[in-house]
N, C-alpha and C positions, 0 to 999 in steps of 0.2 A: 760659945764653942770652947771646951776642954782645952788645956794646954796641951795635951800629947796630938787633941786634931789638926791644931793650929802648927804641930810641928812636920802632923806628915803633909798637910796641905803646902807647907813650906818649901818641902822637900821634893813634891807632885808639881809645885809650879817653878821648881827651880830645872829639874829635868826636861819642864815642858818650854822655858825662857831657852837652851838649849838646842830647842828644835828648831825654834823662829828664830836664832838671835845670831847665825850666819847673817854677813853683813850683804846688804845688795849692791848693784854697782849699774852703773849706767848700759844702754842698750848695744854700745859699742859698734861698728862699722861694719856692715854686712854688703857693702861694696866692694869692685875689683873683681878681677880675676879670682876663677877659686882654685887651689889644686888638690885633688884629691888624698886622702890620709896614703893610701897607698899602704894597707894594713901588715903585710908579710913584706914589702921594700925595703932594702938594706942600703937603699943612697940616703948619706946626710943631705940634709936639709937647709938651706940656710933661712937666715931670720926670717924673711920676706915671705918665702916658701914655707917655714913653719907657721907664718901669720894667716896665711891665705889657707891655710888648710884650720884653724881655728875659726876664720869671719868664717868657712862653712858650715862647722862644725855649731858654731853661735845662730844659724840660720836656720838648720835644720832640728836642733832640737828645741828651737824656741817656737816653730811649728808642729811638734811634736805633744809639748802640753802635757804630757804625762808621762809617770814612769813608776817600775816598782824601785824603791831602792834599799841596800844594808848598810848601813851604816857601825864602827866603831870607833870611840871616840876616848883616846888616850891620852891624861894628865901623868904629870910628874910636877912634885914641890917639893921644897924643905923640910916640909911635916908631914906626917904619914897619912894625915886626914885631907891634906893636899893633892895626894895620888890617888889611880882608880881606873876604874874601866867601864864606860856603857853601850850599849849596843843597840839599835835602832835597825827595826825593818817595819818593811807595809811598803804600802803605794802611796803615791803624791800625784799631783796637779798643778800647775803653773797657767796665770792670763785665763780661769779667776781662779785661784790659791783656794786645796782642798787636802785634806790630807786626813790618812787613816794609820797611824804607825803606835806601837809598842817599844818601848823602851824597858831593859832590865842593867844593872852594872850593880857594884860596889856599894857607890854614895849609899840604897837605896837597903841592902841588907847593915850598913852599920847606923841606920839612921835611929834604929830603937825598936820595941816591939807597936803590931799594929800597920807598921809602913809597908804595901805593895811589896812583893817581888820581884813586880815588873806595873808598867804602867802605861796605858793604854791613851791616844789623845788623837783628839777628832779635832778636826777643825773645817770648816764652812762657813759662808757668807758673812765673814770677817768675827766668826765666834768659835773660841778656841773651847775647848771640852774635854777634863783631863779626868779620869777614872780612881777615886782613890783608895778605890777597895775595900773589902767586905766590912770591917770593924768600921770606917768612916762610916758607912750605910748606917749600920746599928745604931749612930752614936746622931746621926740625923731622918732618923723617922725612913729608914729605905733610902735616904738621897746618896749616890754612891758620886755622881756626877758634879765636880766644880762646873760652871760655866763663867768663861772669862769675854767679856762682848766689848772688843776693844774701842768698836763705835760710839756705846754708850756712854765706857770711858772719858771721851774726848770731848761726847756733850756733857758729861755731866764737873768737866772739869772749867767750861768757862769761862775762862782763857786763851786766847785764838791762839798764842806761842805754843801752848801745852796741846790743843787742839790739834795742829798741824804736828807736833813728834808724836802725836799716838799714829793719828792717822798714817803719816807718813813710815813708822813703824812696819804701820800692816801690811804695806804694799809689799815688804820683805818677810815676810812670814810663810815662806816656801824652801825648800830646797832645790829651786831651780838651779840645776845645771849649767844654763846656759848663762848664769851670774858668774859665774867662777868664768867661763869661758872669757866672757870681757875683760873681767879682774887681770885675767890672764894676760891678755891682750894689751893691755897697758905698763906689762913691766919692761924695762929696761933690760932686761937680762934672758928675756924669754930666747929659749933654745931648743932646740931637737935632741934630744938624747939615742932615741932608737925603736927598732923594733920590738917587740916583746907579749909573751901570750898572758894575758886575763881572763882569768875564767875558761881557759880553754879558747880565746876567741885573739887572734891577731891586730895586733893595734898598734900606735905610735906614740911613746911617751914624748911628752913635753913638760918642760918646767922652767919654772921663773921667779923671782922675788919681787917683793915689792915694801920699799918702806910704810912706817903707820902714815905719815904725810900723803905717799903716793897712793894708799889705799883711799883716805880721804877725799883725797882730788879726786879719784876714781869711779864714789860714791855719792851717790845721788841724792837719800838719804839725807847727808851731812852737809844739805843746802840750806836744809832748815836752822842752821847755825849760824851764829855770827863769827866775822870774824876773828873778834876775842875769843869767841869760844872752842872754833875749832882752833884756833893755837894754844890754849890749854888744854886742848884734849892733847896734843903734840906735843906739849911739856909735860905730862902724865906720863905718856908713853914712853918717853926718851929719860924719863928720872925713871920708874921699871925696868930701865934697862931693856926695853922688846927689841928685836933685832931688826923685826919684819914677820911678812908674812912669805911663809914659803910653800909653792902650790904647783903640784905635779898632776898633769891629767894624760892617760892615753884613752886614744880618740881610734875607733875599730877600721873598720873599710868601709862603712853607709856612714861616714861623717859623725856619728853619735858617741860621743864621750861614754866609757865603759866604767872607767876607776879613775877617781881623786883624790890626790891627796895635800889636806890643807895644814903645817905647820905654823908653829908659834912659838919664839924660845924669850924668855921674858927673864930677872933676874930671881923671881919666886918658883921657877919651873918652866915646862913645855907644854904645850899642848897640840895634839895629833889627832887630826879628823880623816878617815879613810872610807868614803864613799865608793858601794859598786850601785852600777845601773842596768837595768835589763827592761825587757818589755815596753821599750819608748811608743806613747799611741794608746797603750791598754786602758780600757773604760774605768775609770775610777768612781766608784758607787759610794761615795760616803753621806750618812741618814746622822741628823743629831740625835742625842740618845732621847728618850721619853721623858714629858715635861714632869711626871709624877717621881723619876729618878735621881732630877736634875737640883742643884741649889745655884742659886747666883751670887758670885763672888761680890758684885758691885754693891747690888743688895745687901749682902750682909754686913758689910764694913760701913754700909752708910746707916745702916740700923743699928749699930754697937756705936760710931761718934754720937748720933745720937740722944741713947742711953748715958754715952759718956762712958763705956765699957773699952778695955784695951783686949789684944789676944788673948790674955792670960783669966779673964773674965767665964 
C-alpha cells in the first residue's frame, strides 16, 4: 500500500478509535426506589433524589438497546494541529453493539489530498468497517472498505493477556448511554443543577466529576490490568496534569437521557464530547458492506510482516 493510503487509512482508523474509545463502566445499581425526572420541576433535588432518578434513568435506557444519536466532539491544545472539531451522527445499538454513523470535522480536511470528507463506519458482530473513500478504492482494485475483526485480532495475537484487552475492548465499542449514566452514578460530586429545555424537549440536568483513579475504579474494562499497571496509568494521568472527567446529562420526563456532556481538561488541552439522543427503541438495520468492496486490515499487515514490507512499502 502507497504512503499517501497508509496515511488516510491512518487517519479513517483514528476517527473510527474515537467512536469505540469512550470508556465503559460497570452495570451500576438499578435497585431502590426510583423517582421520577420530573422533566418541567423546579424543586432541587437532593443527592439521593438525583441518584434515584439516574438508577432509572440507567434502567430504562439499558432496555431500550437503541438510539439514533449526534454527536460533536471538541479538542483544544497548544498546537494548532492539536485543536478541531468532528461531528458524528447515525444510529447505534447497545447488548449486542451495532452501529451505523458518519463522521466529518477538521482532523479529516487538513490531513492531505485523497482523505474523506467525511467517513462512514459500520460496525456488527464485533467487526468494525470504516469507508475510506473513492481514491482508496482506486488504489485497491474497488476495495473502498477497511475491515477491522477485533475477534480475529485477539486470536491471532496468542497471548491470553493480549486476548482478553482486545476482547474486553469490544465489549466497549458502543456509545451506550447508559455507560455514562453509571460513570455518573459513582461520582462523589453528582448534583442536580435544574430544569432546562433540549431540543425543544424538558428535562433535568445533572452533573458530576470524577477523578482518572475514580473513573478506573468505576470501569470494568480496567480489570483486565494489574495492579501495577493501573497505577501507572494513574501516574500518566496525574504527570498530564488531567483534572478529571467532567459529565453533564439531562435526563427528559420518560427517564431517558437526551444530552451529554463529557469533559476533559489535561495540561496539552481540553476535550469536549456533546452527545444528543432521540429515537430510544428505533430498529437499527445495519448490513456489512459487500465482500468484493471490502479489504482486511488484519490480513494485510500480516501479509506485508511477511514480505518483510513496512507502510511505506
Amino acid at each position: 500500500m502507497a504512503m499517501a493510503a497508509w496515511k488516510r487509512a491512518g487517519v479513517c482508523l483514528t476517527a473510527a478509535a474515537v467512536v469505540v474509545g469512550l470508556a465503559g463502566c460497570q452495570d451500576g445499581d438499578d435497585g431502590g426506589s426510583k423517582k421520577k425526572a420530573g422533566a418541567s420541576g423546579s424543586e432541587a433535588q437532593s443527592r439521593t433524589e438525583a441518584a434515584e432518578v439516574l438508577q432509572a434513568a440507567f434502567k430504562k435506557t439499558s432496555e431500550a438497546k437503541s438510539s439514533k444519536i449526534r454527536m460533536t466532539i471538541e479538542t483544544s491544545g497548544t498546537a494548532a494541529a492539536e485543536s478541531g472539531t468532528m461531528e458524528m451522527s447515525g444510529v447505534q445499538g447497545w447488548d449486542p453493539a451495532v452501529m451505523d454513523v458518519t463522521m466529518k470535522g477538521s482532523g479529516f480536511a487538513a490531513s492531505g489530498p485523497g482523505t474523506p470528507e467525511q467517513v462512514r463506519t459500520i460496525m456488527l458482530d464485533g467487526v468494525m468497517y470504516v469507508d475510506m473513500g473513492a481514491e482508496q478504492a482506486a488504489e485497491m482494485d474497488g476495495k473502498r472498505w477497511m475491515k477491522i475483526d477485533f475477534k480475529a485480532a485477539a486470536d491471532a495475537a496468542g497471548d491470553p493477556e493480549i486476548q482478553k484487552q482486545l476482547t474486553g475492548g469490544l465489549e466497549n465499542m458502543n456509545q451506550d448511554p447508559a455507560q455514562q449514566l453509571a460513570l455518573l452514578l459513582e461520582s462523589p460530586s453528582l448534583k442536580h443543577v435544574g430544569p432546562e429545555k433540549v431540543d425543544g424537549v424538558d428535562a433535568q440536568h445533572y452533573k458530576g466529576t470524577l477523578s482518572f483513579k475514580e473513573m478506573i475504579d468505576a470501569n470494568t474494562s480496567f480489570d483486565l490490568l494489574s495492579k501495577e499497571e493501573r497505577d501507572e496509568l494513574v501516574a500518566m494521568a496525574e504527570k498530564s496534569d488531567m483534572k478529571g472527567y467532567d459529565t453533564e446529562i439531562w435526563v427528559n420526563g420518560d427517564d431517558l437521557p437526551v444530552k451529554m456532556v463529557v469533559g476533559m481538561t489535561m495540561a496539552q488541552g481540553t476535550m469536549k464530547m456533546t452527545s444528543h439522543f432521540s429515537d430510544y427503541g428505533a430498529k437499527v438495520e445495519v448490513e456489512a458492506p459487500p465482500a468484493g468492496e471490502t479489504f482486511d486490515l488484519m490480513e494485510m499487515l500480516t501479509e506485508l510482516e511477511s514480505l518483510g514490507a513496512g507502510p511505506a512499502a
